[in-house]
Jmol script that loads the backbone (N, CA, C; Angstrom):
load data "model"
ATOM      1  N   UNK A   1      24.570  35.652 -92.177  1.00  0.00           N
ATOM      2  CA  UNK A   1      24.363  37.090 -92.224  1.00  0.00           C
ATOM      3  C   UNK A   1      22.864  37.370 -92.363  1.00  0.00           C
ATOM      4  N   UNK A   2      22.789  38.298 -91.768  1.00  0.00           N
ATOM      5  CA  UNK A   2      21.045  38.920 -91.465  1.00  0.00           C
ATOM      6  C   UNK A   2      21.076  39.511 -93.146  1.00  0.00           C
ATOM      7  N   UNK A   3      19.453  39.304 -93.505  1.00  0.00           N
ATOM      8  CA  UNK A   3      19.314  39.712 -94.912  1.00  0.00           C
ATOM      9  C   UNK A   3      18.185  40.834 -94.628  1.00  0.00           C
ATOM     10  N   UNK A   4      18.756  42.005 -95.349  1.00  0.00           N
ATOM     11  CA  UNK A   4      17.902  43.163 -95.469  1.00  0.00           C
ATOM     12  C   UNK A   4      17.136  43.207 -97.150  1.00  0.00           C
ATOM     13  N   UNK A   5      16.233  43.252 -97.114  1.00  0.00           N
ATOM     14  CA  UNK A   5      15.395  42.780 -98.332  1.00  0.00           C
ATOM     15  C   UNK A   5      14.953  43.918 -99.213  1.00  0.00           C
ATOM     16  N   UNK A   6      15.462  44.137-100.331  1.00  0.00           N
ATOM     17  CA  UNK A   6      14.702  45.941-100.725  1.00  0.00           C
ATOM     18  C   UNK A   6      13.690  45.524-101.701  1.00  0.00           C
ATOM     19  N   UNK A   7      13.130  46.342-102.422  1.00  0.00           N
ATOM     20  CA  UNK A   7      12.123  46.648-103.026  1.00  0.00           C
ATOM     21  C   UNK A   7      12.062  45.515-104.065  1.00  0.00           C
ATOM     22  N   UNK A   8      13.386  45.507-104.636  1.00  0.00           N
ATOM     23  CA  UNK A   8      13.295  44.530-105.655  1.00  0.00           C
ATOM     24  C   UNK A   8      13.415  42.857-105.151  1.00  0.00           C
ATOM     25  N   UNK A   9      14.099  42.687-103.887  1.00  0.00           N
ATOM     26  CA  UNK A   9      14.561  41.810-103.384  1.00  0.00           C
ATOM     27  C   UNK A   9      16.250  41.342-103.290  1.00  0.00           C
ATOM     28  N   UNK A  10      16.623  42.612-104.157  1.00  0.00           N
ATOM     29  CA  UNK A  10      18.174  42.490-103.513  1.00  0.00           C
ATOM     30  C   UNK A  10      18.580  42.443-101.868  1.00  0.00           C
ATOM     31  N   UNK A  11      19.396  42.399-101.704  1.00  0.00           N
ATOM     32  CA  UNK A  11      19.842  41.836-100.123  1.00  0.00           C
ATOM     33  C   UNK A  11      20.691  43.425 -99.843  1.00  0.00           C
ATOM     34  N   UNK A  12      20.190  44.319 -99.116  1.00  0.00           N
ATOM     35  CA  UNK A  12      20.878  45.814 -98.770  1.00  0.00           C
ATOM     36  C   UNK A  12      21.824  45.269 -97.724  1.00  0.00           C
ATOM     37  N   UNK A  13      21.921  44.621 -97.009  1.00  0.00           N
ATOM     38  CA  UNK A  13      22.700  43.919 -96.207  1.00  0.00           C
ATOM     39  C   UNK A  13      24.304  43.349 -96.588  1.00  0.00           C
ATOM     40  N   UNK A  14      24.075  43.206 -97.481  1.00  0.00           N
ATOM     41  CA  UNK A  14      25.813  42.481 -98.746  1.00  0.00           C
ATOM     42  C   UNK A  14      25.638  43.956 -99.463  1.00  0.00           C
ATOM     43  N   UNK A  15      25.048  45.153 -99.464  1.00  0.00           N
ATOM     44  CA  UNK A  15      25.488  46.481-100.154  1.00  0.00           C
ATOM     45  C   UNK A  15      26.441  47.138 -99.612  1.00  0.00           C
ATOM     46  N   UNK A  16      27.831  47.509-100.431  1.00  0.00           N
ATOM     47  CA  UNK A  16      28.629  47.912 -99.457  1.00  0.00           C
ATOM     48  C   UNK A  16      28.638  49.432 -99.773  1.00  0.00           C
ATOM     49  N   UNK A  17      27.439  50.128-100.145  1.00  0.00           N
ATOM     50  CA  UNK A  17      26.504  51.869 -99.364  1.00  0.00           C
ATOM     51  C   UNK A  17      26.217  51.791 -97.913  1.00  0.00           C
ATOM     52  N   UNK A  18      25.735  50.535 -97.716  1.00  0.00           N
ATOM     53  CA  UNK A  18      25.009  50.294 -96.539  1.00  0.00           C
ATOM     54  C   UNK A  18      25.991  49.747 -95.539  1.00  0.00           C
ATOM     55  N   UNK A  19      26.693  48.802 -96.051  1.00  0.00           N
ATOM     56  CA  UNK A  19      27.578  47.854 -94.996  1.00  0.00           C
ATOM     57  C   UNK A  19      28.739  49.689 -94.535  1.00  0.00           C
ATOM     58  N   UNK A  20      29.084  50.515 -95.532  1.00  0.00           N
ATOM     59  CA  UNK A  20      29.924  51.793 -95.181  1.00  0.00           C
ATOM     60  C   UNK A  20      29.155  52.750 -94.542  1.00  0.00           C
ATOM     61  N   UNK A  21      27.848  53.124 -94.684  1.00  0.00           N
ATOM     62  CA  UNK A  21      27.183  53.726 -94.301  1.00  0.00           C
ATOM     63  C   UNK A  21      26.984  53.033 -92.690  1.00  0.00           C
ATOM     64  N   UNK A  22      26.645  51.848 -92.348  1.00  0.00           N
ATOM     65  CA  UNK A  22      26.785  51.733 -90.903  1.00  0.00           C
ATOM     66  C   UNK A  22      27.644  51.507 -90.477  1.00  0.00           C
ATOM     67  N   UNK A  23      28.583  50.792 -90.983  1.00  0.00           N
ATOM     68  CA  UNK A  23      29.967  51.477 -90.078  1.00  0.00           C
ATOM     69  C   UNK A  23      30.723  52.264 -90.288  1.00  0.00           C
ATOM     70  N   UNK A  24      30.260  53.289 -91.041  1.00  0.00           N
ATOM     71  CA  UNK A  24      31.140  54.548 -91.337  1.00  0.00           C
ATOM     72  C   UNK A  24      32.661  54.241 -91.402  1.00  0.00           C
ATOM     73  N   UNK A  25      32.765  53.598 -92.849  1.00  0.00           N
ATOM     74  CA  UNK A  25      34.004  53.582 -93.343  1.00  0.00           C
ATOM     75  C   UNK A  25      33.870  54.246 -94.515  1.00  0.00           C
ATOM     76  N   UNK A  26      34.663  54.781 -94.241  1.00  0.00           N
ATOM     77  CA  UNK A  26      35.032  56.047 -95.356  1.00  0.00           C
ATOM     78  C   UNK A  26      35.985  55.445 -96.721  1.00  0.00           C
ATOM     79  N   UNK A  27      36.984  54.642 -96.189  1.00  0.00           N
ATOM     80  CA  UNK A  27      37.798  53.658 -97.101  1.00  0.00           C
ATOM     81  C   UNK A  27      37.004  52.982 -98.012  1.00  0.00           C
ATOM     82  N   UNK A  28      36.138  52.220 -97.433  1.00  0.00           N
ATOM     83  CA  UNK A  28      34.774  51.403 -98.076  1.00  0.00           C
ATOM     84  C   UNK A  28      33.957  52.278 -99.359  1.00  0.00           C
ATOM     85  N   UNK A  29      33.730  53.224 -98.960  1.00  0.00           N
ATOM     86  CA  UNK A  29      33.176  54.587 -99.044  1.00  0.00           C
ATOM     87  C   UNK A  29      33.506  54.706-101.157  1.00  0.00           C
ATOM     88  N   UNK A  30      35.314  55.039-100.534  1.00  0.00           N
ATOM     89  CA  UNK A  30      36.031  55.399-101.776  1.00  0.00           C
ATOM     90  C   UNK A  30      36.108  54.110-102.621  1.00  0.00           C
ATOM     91  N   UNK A  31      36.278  53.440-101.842  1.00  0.00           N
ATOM     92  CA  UNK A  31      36.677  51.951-103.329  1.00  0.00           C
ATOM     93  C   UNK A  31      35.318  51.832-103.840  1.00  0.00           C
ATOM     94  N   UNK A  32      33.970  51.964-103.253  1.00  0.00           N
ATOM     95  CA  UNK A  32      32.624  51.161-103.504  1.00  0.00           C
ATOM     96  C   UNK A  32      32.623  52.125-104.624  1.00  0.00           C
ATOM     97  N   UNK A  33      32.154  53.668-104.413  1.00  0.00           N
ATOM     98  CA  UNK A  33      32.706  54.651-105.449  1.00  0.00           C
ATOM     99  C   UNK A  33      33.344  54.497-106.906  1.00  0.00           C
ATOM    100  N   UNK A  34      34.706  54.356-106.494  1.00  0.00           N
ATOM    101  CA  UNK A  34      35.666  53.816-107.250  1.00  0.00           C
ATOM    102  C   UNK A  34      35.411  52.991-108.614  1.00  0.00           C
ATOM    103  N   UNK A  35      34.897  52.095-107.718  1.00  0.00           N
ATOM    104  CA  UNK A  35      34.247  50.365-108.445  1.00  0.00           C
ATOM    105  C   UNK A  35      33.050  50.697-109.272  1.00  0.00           C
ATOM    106  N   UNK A  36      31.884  51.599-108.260  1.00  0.00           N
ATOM    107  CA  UNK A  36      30.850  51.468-108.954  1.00  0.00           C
ATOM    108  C   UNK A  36      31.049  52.895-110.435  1.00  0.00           C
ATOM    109  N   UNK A  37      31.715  53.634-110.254  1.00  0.00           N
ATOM    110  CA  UNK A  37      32.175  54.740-111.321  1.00  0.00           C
ATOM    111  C   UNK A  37      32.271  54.000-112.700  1.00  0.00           C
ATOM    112  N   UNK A  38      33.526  53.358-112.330  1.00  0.00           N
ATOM    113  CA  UNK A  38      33.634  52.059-113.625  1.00  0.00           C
ATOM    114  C   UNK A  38      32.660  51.524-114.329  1.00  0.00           C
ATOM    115  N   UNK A  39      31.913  50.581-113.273  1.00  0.00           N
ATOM    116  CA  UNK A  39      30.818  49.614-113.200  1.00  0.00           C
ATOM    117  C   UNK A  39      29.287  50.422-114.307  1.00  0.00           C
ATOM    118  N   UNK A  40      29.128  51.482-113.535  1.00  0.00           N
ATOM    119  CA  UNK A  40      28.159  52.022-113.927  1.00  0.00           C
ATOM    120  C   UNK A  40      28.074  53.627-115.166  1.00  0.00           C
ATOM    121  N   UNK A  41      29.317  53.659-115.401  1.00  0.00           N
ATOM    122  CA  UNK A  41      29.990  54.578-116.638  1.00  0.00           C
ATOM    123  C   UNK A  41      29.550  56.254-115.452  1.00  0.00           C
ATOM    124  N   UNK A  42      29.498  56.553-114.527  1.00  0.00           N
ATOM    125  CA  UNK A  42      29.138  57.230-113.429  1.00  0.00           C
ATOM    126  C   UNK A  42      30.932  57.783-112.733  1.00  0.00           C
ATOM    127  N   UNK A  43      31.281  58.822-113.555  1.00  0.00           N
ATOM    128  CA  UNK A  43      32.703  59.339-113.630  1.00  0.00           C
ATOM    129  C   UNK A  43      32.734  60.891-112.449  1.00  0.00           C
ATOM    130  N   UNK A  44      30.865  60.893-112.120  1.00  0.00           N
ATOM    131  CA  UNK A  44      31.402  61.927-111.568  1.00  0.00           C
ATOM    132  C   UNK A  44      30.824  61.706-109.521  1.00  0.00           C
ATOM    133  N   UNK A  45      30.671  59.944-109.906  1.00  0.00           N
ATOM    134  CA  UNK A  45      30.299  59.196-108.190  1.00  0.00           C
ATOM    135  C   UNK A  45      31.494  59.767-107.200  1.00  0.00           C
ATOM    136  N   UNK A  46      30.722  60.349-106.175  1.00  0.00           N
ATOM    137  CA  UNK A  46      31.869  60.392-104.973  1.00  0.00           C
ATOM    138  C   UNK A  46      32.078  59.901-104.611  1.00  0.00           C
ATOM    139  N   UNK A  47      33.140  59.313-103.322  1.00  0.00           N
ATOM    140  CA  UNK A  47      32.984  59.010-102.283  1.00  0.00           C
ATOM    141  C   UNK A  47      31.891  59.234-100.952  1.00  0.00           C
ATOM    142  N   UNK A  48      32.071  61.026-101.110  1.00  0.00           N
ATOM    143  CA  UNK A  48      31.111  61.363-100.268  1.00  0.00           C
ATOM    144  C   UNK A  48      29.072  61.007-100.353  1.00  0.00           C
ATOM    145  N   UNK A  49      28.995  60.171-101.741  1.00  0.00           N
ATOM    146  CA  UNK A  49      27.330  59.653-101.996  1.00  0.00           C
ATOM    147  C   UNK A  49      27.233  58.849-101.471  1.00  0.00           C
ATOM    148  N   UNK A  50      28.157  57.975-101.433  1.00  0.00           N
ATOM    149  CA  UNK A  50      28.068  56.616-100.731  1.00  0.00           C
ATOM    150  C   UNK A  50      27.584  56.145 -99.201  1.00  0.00           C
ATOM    151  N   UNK A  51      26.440  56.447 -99.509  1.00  0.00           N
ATOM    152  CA  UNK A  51      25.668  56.767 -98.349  1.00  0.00           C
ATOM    153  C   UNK A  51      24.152  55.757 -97.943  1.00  0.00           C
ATOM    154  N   UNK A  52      24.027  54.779 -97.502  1.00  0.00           N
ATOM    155  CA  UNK A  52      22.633  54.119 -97.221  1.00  0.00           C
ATOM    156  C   UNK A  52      22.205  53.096 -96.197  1.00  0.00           C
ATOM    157  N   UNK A  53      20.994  53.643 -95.598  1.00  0.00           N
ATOM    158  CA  UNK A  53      20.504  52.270 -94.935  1.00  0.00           C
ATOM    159  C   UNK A  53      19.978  51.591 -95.544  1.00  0.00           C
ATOM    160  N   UNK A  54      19.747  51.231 -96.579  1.00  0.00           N
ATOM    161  CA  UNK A  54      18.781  50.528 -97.075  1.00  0.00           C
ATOM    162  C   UNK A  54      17.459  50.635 -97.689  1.00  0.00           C
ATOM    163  N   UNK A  55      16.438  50.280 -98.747  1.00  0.00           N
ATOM    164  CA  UNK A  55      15.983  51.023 -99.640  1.00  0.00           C
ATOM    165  C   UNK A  55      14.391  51.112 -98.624  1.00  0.00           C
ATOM    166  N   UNK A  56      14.024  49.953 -97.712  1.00  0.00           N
ATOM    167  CA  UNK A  56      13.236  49.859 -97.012  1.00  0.00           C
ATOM    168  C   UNK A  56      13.292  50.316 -95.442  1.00  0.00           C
ATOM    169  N   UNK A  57      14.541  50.914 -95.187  1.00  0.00           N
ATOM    170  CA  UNK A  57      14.560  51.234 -94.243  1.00  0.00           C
ATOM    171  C   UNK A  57      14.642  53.099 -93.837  1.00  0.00           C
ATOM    172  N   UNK A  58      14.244  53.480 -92.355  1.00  0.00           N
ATOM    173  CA  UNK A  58      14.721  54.812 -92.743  1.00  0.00           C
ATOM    174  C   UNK A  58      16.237  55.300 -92.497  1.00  0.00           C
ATOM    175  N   UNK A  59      16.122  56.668 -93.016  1.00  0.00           N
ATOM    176  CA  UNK A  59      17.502  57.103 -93.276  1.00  0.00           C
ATOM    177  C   UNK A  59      18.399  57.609 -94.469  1.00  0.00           C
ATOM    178  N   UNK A  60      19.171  57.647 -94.568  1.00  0.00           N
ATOM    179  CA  UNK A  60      19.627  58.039 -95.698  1.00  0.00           C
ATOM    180  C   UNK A  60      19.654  57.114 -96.519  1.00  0.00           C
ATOM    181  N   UNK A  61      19.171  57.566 -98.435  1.00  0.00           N
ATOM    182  CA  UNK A  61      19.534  57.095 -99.339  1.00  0.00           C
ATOM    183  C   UNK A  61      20.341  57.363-100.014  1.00  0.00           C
ATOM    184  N   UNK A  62      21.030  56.079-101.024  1.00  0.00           N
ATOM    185  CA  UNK A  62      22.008  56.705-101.903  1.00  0.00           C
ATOM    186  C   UNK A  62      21.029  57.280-103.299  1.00  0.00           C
ATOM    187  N   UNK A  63      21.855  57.784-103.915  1.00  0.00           N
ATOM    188  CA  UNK A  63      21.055  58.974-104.802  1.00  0.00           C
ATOM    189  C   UNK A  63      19.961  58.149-105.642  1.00  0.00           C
ATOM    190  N   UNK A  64      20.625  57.105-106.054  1.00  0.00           N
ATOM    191  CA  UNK A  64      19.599  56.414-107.226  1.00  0.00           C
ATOM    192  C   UNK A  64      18.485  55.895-106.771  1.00  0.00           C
ATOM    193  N   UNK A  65      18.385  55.490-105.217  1.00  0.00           N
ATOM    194  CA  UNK A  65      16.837  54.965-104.563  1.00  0.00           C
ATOM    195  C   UNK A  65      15.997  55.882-104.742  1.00  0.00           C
ATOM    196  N   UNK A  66      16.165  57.230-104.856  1.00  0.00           N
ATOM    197  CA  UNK A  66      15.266  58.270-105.038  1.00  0.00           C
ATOM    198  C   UNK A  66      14.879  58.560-105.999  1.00  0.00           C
ATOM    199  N   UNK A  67      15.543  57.787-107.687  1.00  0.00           N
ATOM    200  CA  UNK A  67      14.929  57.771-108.672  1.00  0.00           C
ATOM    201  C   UNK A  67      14.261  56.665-109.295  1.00  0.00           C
ATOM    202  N   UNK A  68      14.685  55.986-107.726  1.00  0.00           N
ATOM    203  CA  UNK A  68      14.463  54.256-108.402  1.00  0.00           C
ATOM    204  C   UNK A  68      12.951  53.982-109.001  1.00  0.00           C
ATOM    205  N   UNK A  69      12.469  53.551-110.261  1.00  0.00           N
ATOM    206  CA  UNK A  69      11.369  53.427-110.367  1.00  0.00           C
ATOM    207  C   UNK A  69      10.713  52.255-109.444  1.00  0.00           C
ATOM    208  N   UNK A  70      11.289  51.061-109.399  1.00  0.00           N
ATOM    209  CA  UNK A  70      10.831  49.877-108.128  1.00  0.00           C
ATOM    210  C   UNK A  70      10.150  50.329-107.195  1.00  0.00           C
ATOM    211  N   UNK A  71      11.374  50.825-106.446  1.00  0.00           N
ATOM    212  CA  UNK A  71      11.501  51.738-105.477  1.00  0.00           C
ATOM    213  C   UNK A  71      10.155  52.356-105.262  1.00  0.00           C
ATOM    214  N   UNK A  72       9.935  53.518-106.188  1.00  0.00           N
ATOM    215  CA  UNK A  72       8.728  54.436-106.282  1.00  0.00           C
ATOM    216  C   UNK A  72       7.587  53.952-106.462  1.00  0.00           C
ATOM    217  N   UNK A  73       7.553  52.897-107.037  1.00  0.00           N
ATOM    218  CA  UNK A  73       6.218  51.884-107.874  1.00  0.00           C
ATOM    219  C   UNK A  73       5.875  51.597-106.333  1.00  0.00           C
ATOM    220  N   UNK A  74       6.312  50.882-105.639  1.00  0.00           N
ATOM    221  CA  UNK A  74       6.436  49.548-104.624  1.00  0.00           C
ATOM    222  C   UNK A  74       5.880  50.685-103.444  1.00  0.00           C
ATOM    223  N   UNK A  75       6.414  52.140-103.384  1.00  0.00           N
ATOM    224  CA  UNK A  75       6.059  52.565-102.337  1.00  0.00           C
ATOM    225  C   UNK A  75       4.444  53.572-102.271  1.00  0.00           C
ATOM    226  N   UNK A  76       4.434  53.430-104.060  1.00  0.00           N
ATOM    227  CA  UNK A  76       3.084  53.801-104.037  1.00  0.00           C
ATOM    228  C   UNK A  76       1.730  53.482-104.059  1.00  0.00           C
ATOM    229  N   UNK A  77       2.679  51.849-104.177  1.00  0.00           N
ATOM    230  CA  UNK A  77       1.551  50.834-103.946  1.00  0.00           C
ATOM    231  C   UNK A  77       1.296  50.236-102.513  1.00  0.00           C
ATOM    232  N   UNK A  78       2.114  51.253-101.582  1.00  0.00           N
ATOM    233  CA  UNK A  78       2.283  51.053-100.284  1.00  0.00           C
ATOM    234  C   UNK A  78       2.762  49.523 -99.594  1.00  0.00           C
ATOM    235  N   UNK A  79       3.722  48.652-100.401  1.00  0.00           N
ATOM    236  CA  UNK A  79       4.262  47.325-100.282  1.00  0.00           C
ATOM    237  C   UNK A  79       5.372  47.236 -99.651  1.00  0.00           C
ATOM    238  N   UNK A  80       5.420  46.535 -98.772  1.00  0.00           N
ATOM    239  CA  UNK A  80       6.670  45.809 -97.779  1.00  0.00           C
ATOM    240  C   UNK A  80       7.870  45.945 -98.990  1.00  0.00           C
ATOM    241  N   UNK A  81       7.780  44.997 -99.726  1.00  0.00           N
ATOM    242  CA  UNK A  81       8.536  44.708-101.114  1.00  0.00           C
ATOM    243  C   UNK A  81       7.773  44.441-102.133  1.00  0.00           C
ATOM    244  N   UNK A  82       8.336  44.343-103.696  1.00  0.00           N
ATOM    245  CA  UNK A  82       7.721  43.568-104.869  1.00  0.00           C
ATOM    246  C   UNK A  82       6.776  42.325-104.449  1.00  0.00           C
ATOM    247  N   UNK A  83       7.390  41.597-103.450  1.00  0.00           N
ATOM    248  CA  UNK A  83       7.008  39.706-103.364  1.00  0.00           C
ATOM    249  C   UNK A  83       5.734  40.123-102.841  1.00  0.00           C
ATOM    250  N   UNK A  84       5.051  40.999-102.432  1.00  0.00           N
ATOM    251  CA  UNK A  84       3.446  41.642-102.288  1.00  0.00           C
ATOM    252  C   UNK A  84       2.708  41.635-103.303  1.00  0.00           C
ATOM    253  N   UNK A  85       3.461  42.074-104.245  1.00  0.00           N
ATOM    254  CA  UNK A  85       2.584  42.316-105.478  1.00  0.00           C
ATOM    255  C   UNK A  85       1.723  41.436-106.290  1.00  0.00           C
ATOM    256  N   UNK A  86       1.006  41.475-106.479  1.00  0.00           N
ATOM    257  CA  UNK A  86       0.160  40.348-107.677  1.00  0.00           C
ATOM    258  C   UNK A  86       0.664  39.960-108.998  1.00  0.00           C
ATOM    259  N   UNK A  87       1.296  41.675-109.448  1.00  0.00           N
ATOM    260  CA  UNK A  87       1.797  41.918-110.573  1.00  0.00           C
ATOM    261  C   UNK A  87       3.611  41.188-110.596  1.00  0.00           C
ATOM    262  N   UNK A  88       4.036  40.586-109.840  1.00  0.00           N
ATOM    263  CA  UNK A  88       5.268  40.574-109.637  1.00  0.00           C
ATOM    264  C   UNK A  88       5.690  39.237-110.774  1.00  0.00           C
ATOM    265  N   UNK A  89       5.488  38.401-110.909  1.00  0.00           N
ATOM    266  CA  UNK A  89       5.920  37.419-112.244  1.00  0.00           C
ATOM    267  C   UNK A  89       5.325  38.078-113.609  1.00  0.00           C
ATOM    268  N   UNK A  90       4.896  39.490-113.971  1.00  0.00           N
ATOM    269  CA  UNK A  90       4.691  39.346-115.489  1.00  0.00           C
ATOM    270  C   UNK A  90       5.371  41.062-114.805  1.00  0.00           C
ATOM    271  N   UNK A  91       5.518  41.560-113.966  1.00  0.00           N
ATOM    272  CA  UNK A  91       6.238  43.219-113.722  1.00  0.00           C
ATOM    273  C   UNK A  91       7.986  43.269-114.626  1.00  0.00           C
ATOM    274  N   UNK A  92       7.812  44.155-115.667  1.00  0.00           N
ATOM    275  CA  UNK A  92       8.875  44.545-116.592  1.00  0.00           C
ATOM    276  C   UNK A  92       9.900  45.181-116.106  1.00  0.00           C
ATOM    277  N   UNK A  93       9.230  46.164-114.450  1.00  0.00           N
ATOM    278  CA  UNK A  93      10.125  46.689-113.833  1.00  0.00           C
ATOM    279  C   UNK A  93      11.283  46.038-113.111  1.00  0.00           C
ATOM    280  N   UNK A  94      10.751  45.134-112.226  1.00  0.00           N
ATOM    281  CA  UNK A  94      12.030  44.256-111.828  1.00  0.00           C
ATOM    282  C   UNK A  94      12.699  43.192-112.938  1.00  0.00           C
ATOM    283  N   UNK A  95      12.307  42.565-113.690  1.00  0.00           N
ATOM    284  CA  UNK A  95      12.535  41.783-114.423  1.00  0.00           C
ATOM    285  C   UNK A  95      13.435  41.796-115.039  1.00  0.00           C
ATOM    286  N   UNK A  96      14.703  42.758-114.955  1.00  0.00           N
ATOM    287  CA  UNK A  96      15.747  43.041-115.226  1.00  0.00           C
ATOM    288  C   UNK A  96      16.930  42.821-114.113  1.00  0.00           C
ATOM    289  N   UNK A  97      16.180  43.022-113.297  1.00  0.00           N
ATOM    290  CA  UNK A  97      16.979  42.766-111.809  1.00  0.00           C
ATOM    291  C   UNK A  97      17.159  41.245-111.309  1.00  0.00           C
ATOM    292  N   UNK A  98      16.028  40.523-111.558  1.00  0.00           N
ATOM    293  CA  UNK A  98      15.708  39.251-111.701  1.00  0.00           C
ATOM    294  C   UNK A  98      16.583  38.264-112.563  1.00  0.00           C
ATOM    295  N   UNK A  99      16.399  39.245-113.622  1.00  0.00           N
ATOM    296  CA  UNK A  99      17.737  38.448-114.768  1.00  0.00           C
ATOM    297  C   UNK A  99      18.627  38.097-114.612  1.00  0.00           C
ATOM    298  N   UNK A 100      19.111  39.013-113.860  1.00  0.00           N
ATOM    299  CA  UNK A 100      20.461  39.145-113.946  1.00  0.00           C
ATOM    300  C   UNK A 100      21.057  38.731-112.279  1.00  0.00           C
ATOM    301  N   UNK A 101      20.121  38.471-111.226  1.00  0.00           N
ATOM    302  CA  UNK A 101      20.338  38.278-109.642  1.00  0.00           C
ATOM    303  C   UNK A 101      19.151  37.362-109.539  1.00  0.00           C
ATOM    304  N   UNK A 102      19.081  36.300-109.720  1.00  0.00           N
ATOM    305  CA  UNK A 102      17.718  35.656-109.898  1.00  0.00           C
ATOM    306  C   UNK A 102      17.387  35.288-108.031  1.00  0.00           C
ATOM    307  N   UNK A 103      18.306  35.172-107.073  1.00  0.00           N
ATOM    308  CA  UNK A 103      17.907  35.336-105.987  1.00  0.00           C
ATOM    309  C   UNK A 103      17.737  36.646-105.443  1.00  0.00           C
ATOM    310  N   UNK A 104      17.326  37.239-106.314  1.00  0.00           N
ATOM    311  CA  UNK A 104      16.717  38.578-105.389  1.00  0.00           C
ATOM    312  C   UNK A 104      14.783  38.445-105.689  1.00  0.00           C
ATOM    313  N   UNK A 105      14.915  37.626-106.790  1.00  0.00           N
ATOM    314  CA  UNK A 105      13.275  36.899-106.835  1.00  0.00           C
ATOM    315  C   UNK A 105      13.134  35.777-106.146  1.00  0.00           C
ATOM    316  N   UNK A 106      13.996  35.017-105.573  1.00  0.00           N
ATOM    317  CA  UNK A 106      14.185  33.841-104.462  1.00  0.00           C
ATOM    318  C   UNK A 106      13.781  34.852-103.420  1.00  0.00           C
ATOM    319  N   UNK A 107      14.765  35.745-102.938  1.00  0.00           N
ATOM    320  CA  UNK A 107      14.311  36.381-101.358  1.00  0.00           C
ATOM    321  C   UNK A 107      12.977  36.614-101.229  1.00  0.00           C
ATOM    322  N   UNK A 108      12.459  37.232-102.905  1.00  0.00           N
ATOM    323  CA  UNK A 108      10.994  38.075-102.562  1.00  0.00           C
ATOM    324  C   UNK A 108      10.212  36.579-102.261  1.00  0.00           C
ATOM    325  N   UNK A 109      10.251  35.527-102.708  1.00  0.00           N
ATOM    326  CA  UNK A 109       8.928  34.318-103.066  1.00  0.00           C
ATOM    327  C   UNK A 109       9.594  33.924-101.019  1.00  0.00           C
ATOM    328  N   UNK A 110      11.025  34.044-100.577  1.00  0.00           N
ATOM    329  CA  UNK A 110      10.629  33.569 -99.195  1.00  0.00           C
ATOM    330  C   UNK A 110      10.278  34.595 -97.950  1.00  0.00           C
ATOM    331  N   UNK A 111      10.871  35.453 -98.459  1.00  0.00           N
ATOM    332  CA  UNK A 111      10.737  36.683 -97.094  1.00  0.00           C
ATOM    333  C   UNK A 111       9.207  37.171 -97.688  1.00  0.00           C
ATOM    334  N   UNK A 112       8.139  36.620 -98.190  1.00  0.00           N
ATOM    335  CA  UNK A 112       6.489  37.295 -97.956  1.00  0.00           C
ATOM    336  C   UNK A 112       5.891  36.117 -97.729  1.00  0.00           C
TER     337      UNK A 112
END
end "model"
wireframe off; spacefill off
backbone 0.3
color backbone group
């Protein structure tokens, strides 16, 4: 599978916002919803948010890329991704993301 690389170095490609968002499954849509409601204590997620290309790509985002601090950091530092950064092994911002998905700091050290 083709890997879409976001800000932090998660893989938008295995996101199923994105995997529903391009093939417009609506089913996908409701369970991802569903799941992430639970997941994320987020009781009032639609179906209808579930919406994304990807955090580096254009198009629609889902709601939280637009508050994402990464996200915002990364694009104001005008960076492909984090794995640009200088700051990226001592950055507090991803380092949570890292923790817990430690190949999404694998993608960033191979995809730059």
């Amino acid at each position: 599978m083709e890997k879409l690389i976001a800000f932090c170095g998660l893989n938008c490609a295995t996101c199923d916002a994105q995997i529903a968002t391009i093939k417009n499954d609506d089913e996908l849509r409701k369970s991802t919803a569903e799941k992430w409601s639970r997941q994320f204590n987020a009781p009032n997620l639609l179906s209808s948010m579930i919406n994304c290309t990807g955090c580096t790509e254009p198009g629609v985002k889902f709601s939280h890329c637009n508050e994402c601090e990464i996200r915002n950091c990364a694009l104001k530092k005008g960076l492909k991704n984090c794995g640009e950064c200088k700051d990226l092994d001592t950055c507090s911002l991803v380092a949570g993301i890292h923790k817990y998905v430690p190949e999404a700091l694998a993608n960033l050290r191979i995809h730059n």
